[in-house]
C-alpha positions as CSV (number, residue, x, y, z in Angstrom):
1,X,-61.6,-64.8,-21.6
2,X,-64.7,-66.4,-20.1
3,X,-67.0,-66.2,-17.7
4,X,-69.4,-64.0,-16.2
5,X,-69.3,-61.7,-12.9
6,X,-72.9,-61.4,-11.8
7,X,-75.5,-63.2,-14.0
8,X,-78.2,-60.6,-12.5
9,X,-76.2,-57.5,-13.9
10,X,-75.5,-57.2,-17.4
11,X,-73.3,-54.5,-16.6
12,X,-70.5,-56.5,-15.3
13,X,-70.6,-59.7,-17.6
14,X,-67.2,-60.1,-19.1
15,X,-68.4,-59.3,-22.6
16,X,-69.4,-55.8,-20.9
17,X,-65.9,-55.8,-19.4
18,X,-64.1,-56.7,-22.5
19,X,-65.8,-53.7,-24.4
20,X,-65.0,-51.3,-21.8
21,X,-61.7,-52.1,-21.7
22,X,-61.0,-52.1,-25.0
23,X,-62.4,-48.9,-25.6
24,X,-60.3,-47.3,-22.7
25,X,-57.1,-49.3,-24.3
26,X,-58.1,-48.5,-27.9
27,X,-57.9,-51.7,-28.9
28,X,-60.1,-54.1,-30.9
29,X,-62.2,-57.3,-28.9
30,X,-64.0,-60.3,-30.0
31,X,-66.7,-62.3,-28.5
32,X,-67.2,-65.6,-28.7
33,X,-71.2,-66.2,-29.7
34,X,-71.6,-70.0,-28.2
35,X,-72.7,-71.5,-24.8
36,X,-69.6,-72.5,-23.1
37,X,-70.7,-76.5,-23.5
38,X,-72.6,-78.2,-26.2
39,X,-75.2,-80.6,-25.9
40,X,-73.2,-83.4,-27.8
41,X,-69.7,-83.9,-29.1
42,X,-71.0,-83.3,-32.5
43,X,-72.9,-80.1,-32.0
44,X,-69.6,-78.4,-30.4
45,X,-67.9,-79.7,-33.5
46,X,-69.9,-78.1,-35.6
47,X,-69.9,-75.0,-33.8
48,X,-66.5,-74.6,-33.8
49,X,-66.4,-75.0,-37.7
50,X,-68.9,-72.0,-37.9
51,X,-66.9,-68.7,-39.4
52,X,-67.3,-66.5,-36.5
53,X,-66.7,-68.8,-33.7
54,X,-63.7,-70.6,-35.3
55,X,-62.0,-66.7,-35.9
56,X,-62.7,-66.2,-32.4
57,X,-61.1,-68.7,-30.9
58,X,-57.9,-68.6,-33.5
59,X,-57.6,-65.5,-32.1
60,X,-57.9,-66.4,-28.5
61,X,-55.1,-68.9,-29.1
62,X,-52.6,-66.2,-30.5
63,X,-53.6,-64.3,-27.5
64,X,-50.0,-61.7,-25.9
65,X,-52.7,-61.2,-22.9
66,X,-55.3,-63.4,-21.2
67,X,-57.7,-62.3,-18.3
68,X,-59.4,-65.3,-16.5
69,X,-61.5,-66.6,-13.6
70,X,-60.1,-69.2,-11.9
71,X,-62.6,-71.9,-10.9
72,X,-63.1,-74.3,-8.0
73,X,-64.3,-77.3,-7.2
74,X,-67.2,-77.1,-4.4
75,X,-69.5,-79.2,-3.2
76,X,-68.6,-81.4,-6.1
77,X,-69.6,-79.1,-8.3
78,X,-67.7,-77.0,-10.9
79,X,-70.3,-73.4,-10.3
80,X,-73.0,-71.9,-11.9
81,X,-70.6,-72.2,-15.5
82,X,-71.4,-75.4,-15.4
83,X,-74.5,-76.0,-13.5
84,X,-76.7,-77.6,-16.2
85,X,-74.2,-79.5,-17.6
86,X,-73.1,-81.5,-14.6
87,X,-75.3,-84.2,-13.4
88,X,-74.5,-86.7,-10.5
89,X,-72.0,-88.8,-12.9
90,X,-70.1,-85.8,-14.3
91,X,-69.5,-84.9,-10.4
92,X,-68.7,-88.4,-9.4
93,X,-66.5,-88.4,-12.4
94,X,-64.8,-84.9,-11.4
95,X,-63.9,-86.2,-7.9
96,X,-62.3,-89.3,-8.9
97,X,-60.2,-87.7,-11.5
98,X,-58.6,-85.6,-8.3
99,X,-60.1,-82.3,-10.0
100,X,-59.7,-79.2,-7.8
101,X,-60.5,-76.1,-10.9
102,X,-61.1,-75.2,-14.1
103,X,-59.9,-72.2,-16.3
104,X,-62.4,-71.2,-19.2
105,X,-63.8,-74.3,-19.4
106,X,-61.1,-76.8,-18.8
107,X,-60.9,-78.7,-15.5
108,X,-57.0,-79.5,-13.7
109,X,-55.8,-81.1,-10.9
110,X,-53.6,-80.4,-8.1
111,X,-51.0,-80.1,-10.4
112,X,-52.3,-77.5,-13.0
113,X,-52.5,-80.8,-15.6
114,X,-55.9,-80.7,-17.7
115,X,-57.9,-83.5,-17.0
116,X,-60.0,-85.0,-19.5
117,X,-63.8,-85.4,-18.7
118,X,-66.6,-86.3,-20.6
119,X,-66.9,-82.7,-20.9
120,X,-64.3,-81.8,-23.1
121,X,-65.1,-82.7,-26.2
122,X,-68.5,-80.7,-26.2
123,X,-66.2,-77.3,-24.3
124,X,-66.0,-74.7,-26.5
125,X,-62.6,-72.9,-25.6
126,X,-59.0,-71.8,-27.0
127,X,-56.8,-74.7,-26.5
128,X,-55.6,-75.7,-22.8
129,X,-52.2,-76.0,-23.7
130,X,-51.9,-72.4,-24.7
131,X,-51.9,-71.1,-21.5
132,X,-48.5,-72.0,-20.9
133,X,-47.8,-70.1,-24.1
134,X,-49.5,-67.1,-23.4
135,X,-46.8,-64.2,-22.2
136,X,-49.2,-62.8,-19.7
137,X,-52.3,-65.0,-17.8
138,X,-54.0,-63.0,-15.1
139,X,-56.0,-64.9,-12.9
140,X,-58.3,-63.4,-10.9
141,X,-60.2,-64.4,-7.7
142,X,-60.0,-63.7,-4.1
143,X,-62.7,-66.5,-2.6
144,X,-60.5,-68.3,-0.5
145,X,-62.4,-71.4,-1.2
146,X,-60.7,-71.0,-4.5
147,X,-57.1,-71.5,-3.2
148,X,-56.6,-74.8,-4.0
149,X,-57.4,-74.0,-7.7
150,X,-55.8,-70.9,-7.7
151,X,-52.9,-72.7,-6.7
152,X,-52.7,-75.4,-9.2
153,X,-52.5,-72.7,-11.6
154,X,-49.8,-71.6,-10.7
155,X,-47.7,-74.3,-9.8
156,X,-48.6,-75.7,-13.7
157,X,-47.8,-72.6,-15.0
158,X,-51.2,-71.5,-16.8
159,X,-51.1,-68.1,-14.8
160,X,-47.9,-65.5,-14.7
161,X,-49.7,-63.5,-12.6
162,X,-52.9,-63.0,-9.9
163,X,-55.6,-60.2,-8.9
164,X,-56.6,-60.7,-5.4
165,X,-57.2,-59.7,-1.8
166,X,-54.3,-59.7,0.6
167,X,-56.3,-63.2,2.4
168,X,-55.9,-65.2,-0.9
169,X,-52.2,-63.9,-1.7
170,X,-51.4,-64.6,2.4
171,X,-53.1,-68.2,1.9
172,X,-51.3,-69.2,-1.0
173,X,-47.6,-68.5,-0.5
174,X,-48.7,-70.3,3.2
175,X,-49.5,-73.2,0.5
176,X,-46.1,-73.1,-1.0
């Protein structure tokens, strides 16, 4: 649902991915035309009223099947999603709010609970709390500095299921 594989190959960006899967499925896909964060609360607010993006992301929140990255907290940093969004203060805040992840676009705790930052009002993303509606949420990672994310996931029930190497799976029902 978000997020990018190699930002130097435009062959495996998810929008790439989402195409060729649906056209080996034989299914219809959507993409969502916006940066994943705004530059202020009211910018995302108006982006989100645009036609295209708010049909996008009605239809990501009436999702059967999701397909996600899970992120991690490293370095007191969120990744390269969030790179020019998070300044010194965003990654102060981050670490005193106990966050460990994020899954497109929304950060959690050790718990799988969102947690709101001053970040979320200018995220463009389908709605945290559908996750836990969605039938089917397939995380994917393997990293096994991702584990702790990973395993807040599952534990708050925003992933039924997980695409990994034997190390991560190993790792994280030694977590349990």
């Amino acid at each position: 649902m978000l997020g990018s594989l190699s930002s130097a190959n435009s062959l495996t960006d998810s929008p790439e991915i989402c195409r060729m899967m649906a056209e080996r499925l034989g299914c219809a896909y959507s993409l969502l035309p916006a940066p994943l964060i705004m530059g202020s609360a009211e910018v995302a607010q108006a982006v989100r009223s645009e036609k295209l993006i708010a049909m996008t992301l009605a239809l990501g929140n009436r999702a059967d099947i999701a397909i996600v990255g899970v992120g991690a907290i490293r370095q007191g940093h969120s990744g390269k999603i969030f790179h020019s969004f998070e300044d010194a203060a965003v990654a102060r805040e981050l670490q005193e709010k106990g966050v460990v992840g994020h899954i497109c676009g929304h950060h959690i705790d050790m718990d799988g609970n969102h947690v709101r930052t001053s970040l979320c009002e200018r995220t463009i993303s389908i709605d945290f709390e559908r996750f836990r509606d969605i039938p089917l949420v397939i995380g994917v990672a393997w990293e096994t500095w991702r584990a702790r994310a990973l395993h807040a996931c599952l534990v708050g029930g925003l992933m039924s299921a997980l695409a990994t190497n034997q190390g991560m799976a190993e790792l994280l029902l030694d977590m349990d």
